[in-house]
C-alpha positions in Angstrom: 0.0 0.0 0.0 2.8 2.4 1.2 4.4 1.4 -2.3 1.2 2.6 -4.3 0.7 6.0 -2.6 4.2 6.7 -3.3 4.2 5.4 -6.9 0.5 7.9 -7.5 2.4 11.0 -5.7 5.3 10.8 -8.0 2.6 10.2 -11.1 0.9 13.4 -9.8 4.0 14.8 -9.2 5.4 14.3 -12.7 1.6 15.2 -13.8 1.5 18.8 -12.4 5.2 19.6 -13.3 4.6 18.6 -17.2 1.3 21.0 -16.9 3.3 23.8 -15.3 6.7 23.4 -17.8 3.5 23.7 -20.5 1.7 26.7 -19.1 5.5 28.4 -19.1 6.5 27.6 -22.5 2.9 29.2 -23.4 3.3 32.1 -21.5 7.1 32.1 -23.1 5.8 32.3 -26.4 3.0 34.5 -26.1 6.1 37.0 -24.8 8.1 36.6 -27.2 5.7 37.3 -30.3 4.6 40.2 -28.1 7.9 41.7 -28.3 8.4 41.0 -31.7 5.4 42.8 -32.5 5.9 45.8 -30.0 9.8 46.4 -30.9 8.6 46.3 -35.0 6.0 49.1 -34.4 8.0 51.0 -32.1 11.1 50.9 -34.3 9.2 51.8 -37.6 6.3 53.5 -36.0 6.9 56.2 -39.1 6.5 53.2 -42.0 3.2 52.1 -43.6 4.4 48.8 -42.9 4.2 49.6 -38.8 0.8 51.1 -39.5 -0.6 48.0 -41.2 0.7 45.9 -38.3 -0.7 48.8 -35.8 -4.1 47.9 -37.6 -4.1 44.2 -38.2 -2.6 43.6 -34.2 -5.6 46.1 -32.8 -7.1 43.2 -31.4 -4.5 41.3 -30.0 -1.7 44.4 -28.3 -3.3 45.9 -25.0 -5.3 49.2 -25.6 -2.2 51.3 -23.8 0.4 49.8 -26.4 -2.2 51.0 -29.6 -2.9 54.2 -28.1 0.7 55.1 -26.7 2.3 54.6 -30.4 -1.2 55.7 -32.3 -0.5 59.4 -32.4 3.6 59.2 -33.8 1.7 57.5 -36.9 2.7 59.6 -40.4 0.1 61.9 -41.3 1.1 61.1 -44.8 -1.0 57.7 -44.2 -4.3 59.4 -43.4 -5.8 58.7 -46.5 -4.9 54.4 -46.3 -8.2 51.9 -45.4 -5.2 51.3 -42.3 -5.3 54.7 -40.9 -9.4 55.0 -41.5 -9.8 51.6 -39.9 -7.5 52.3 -37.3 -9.4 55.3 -36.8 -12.7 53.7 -36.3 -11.6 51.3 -33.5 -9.9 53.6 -31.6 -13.1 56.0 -31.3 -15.3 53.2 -30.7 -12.9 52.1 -27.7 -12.8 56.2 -26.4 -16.9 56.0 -26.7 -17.0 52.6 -24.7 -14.7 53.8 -22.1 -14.3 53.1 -18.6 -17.3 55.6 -16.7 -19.6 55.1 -19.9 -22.9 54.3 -19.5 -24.1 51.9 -22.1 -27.4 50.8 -23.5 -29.9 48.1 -22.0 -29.4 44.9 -23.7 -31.2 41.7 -24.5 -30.0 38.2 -25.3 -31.2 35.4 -26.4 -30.0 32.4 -23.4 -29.5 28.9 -23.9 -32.3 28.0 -22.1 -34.5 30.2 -24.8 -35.0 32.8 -22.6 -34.4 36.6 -22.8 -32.4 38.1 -21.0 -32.1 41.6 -20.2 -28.8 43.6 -18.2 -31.3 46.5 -16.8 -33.1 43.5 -15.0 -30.0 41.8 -14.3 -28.6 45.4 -12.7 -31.7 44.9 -10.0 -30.3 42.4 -8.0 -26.3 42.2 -8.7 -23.6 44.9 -7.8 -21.5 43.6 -10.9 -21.9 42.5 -14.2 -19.6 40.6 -15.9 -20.0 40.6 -19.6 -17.5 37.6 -21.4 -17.1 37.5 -25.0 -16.0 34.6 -26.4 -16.9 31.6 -28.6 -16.6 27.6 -28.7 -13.5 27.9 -31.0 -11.4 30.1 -29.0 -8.6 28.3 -27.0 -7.5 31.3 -25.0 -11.6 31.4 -23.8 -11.7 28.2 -23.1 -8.7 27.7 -21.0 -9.8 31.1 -19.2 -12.6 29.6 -18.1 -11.4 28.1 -14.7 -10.2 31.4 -13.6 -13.3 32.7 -14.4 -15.3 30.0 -12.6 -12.7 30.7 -9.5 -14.2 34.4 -9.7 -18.0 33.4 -9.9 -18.2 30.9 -7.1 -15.7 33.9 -5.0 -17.7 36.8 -5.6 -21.0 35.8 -6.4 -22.7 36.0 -3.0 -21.3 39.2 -2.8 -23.2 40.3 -5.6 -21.2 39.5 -8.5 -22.8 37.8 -11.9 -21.9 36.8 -15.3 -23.1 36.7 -18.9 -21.2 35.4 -21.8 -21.9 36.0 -24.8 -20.6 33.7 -27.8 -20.1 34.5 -31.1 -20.7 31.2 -32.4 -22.9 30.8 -35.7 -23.8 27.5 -35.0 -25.7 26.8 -32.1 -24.7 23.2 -31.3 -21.1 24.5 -31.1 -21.9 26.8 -29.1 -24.3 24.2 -26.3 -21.8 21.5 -26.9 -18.8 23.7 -25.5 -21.2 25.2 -22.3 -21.6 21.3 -21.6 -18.4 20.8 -21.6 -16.8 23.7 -20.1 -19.6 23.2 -17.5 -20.5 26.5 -17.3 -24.1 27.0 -17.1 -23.8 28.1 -13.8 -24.3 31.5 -15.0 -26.0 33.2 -17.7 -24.8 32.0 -21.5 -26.1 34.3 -24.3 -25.7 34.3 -28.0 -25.1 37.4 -30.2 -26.9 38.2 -32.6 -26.6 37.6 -36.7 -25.6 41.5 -37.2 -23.3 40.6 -34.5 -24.5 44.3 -32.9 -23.2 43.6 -29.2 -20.2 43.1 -30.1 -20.2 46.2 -32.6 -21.5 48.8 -29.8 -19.5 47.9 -27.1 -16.2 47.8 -29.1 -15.4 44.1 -29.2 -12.7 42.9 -31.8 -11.6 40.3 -30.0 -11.5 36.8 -27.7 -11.6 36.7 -25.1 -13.1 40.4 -24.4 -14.4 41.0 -20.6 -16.4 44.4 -20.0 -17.0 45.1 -16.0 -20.7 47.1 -15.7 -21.8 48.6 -11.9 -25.4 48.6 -11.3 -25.7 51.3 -13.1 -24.9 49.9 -16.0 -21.5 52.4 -15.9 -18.1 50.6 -17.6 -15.6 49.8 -14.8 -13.1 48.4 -16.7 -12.6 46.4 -20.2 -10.2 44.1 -20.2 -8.0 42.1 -23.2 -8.4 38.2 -22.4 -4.9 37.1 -23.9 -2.9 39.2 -21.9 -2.6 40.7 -18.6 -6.1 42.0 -18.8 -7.3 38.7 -17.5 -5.5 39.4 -13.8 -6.3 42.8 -14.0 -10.1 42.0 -14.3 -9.3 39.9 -10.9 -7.5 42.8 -9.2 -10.5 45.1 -9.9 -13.2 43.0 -8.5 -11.5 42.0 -5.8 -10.6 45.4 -4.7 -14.3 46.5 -5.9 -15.7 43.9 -2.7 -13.2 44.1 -0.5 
C-alpha cells in the first residue's frame, strides 16, 4: 500500500510539473511574439508597414500599447483603409470607455430565454460581460479562472453573462456542456453581430465590467494581462 501511494504522488507529481513546464512555454511564447510585434512598431512607427501591423494587431496588443504609439503615426498615411480603420476602433474604444454608461441589452440564453442587463442590474452589484466563442482556445482555458471568480464573488453580488459568437448553435451548447459553465448566464449574439459592434469588441476573449448602473468599470483584453487585471479590480471592488 505504502508502495502505491508513493508510486501515485510521483505520477501526480510528474503530472502537475509537465502541466506547469507547458503553461511556461505558453506564456514564453506569447512573450516573445509580443515583443516581436511591440519592438517592430515602435522601431518603424513612421512606416506604412508599422501602420498595417498597428491595424491588423488592434485586437491582439493591449489598448495602452495601440494608443501610446497611435499618435507618432505619419500623417502622410491618413488617407490608407489602415489609418481610416485604425481610426474607427480607436473611437469606438474612447466612446465605450471606462465611466460610460451603455445601453440596455437583451439576449437570447441557452435556455430560450431573454435576458435583459437592466433586470439583471436589480439584483447584482456587478456584471460581468464575457465574450468569447466555442472555437477560442484562449476562452476556453480562461474559463477556470473565471469559474474561480463566480463561485468567489457571487454571494457578494457578482454575476456573469457570456456571450458567444458562435454561428452554430450546437457548437456553441456542446462547448457550455463541456466547459460546464451554465452556472451563469450563457447568451448568443446576434446575426448583425451588434453587441459586439456597440460595445467595441474585436476580439476573444473580451471581458467588460458594468456597476449597477450599467457604468463601464473596466474592459479588459483576455490574452494578456487583462485577465488578472479584471481579478484585481473585483477583488478590490468587494473588499
Amino acid at each position: 500500500m505504502k508502495v502505491l501511494s508513493i508510486l501515485v504522488y510521483i505520477m501526480f507529481t510528474f503530472c502537475a510539473s509537465a502541466q506547469e513546464d507547458s503553461t511556461k512555454k505558453e506564456k514564453d511564447f506569447l512573450q516573445a511574439a509580443f515583443d516581436k510585434d511591440t519592438t517592430f512598431i515602435k522601431d518603424s512607427i513612421k512606416t506604412l508597414q508599422a501602420l498595417k501591423h498597428l491595424n491588423f494587431q488592434f485586437s491582439s496588443l493591449p489598448i495602452e500599447y495601440v494608443l501610446k504609439y497611435w499618435p507618432l503615426v505619419d500623417t502622410q498615411f491618413k488617407e490608407t483603409r489602415e489609418y481610416k480603420n485604425l481610426s474607427e476602433q480607436i473611437a469606438l474604444y474612447n466612446y465605450n470607455k471606462k465611466g460610460s454608461t451603455i445601453t440596455n441589452f437583451i439576449f437570447l440564453t441557452n435556455h430560450n430565454k431573454t435576458l435583459s442587463l437592466q433586470e439583471l442590474s436589480k439584483n447584482h452589484k456587478l456584471i460581468l460581460l464575457d465574450f468569447w466563442a466555442s472555437w477560442c482556445s484562449s476562452c476556453r482555458k480562461n474559463t477556470k479562472s473565471i469559474k474561480q471568480l463566480y463561485q468567489k464573488y457571487y454571494s457578494k453580488g457578482l454575476t456573469i453573462v457570456s456571450i458567444s459568437e458562435d454561428d452554430k448553435k450546437k457548437d456553441w451548447k456542446k462547448a457550455i456542456k463541456e466547459d460546464k459553465v451554465d452556472i451563469w448566464y450563457q447568451a448568443i449574439e446576434n446575426e448583425k453581430k451588434t453587441i459586439q459592434a456597440q460595445l467595441g469588441v474585436f476580439a476573444f476573449p473580451t471581458y467588460i465590467l458594468l456597476n449597477d448602473r450599467l457604468q463601464i468599470i473596466g474592459k479588459y483584453n483576455g490574452r494578456w494581462k487583462g485577465q488578472s487585471d479584471l481579478e484585481k479590480t473585483i477583488a478590490l471592488y468587494f473588499n
